[in-house]
C-alpha positions as CSV (number, residue, x, y, z in Angstrom):
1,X,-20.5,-36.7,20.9
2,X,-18.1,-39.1,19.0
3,X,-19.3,-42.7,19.0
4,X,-17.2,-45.3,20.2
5,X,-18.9,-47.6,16.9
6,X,-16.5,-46.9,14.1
7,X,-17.1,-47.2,10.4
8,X,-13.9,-50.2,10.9
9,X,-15.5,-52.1,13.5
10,X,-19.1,-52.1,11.7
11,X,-17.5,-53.2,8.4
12,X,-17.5,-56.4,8.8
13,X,-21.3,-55.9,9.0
14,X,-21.6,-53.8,5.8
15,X,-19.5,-57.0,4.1
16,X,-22.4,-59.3,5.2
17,X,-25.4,-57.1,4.2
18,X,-23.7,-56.4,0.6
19,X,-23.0,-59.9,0.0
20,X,-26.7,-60.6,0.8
21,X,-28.0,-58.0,-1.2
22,X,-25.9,-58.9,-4.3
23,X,-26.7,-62.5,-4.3
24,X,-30.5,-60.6,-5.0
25,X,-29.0,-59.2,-8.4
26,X,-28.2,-55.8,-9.9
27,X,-31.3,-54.5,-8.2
28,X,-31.2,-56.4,-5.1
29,X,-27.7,-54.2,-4.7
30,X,-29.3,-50.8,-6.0
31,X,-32.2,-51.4,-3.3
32,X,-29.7,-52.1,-0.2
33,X,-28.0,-49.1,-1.0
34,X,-31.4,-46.8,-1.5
35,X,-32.3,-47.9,2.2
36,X,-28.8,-47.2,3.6
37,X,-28.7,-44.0,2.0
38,X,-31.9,-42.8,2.7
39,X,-31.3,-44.2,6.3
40,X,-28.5,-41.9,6.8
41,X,-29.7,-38.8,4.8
42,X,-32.2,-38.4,7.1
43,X,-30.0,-38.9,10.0
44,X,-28.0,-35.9,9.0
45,X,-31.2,-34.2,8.3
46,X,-32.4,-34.4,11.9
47,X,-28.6,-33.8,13.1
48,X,-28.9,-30.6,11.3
49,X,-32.3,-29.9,12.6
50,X,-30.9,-30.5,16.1
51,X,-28.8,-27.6,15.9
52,X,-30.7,-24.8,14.0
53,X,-33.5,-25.2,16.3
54,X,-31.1,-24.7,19.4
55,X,-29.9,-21.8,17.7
56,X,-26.1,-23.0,17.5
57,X,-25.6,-22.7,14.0
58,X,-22.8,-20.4,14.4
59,X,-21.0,-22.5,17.3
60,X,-20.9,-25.1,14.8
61,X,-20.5,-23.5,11.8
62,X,-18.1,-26.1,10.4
63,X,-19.5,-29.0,11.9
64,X,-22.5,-28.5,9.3
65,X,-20.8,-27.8,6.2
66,X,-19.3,-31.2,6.8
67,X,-22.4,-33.2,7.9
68,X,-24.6,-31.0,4.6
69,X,-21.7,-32.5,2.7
70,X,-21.9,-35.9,3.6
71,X,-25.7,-35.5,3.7
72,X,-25.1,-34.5,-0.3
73,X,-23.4,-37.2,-1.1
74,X,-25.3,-39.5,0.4
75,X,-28.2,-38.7,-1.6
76,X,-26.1,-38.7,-4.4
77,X,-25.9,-42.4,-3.4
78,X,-29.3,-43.0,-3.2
79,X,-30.6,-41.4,-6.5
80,X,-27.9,-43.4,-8.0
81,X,-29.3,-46.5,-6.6
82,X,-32.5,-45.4,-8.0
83,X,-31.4,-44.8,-11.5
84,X,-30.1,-48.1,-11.7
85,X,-33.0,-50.5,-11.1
86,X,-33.6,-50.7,-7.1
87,X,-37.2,-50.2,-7.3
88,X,-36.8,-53.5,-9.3
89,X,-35.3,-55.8,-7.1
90,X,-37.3,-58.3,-5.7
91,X,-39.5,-57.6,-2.8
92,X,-38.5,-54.0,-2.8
93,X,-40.6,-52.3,-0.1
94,X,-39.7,-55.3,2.4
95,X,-36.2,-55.4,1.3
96,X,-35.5,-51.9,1.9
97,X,-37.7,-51.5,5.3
98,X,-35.9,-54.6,6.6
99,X,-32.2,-52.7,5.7
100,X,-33.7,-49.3,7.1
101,X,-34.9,-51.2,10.4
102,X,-30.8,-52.5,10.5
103,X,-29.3,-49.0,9.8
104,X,-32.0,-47.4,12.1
105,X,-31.2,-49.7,15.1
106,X,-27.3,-48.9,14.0
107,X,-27.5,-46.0,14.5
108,X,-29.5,-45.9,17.8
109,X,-27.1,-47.7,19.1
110,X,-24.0,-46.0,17.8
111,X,-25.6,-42.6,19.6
112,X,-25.6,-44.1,22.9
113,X,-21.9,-45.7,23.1
């Protein structure tokens, strides 16, 4: 079902977290956007699960051809992120487990309003 969360009124979220990650450098940047990405690739992931293993794939046919395109391109995202130096921001393993707790509990929340 459609969340009542929008990507407009969680932006002034994303404005904050960027901010904070930037004034970590280059890589501090790179790192945020590995643990968003990775956050929400795998959230499409399991959305896709959801419905091949209730056997709806044809009811909604369309409705995964967009989320394996978004899916796509966020991982497009996150190898970018990797190419460019997250893995050497500082304290990247708590960084980006501290950013994938954020988006996790995001999202959590964005499935039940």
């Amino acid at each position: 079902h459609p969340s009542l969360i929008t990507l407009e009124s969680s932006g002034i979220n994303a404005e904050y977290g960027g901010a904070g990650t930037a004034l970590l450098g280059k890589e501090g940047a790179m790192a945020c956007t590995v643990a968003v990405e990775d956050t929400i690739v795998t959230h499409y992931t399991d959305q896709i699960r959801e419905i091949v293993e209730q056997g709806k794939e044809e009811e909604y046919r369309e409705l995964l051809q967009v989320i394996k395109k978004f899916r796509d391109e966020e991982l497009e995202h996150h190898d970018t992120g990797m190419e460019h130096g997250a893995e050497l921001a500082p304290q990247y393993k708590l960084l980006t487990k501290v950013i994938k707790l954020g988006c996790q509990t995001a999202i959590k929340v964005a499935e039940r309003v």
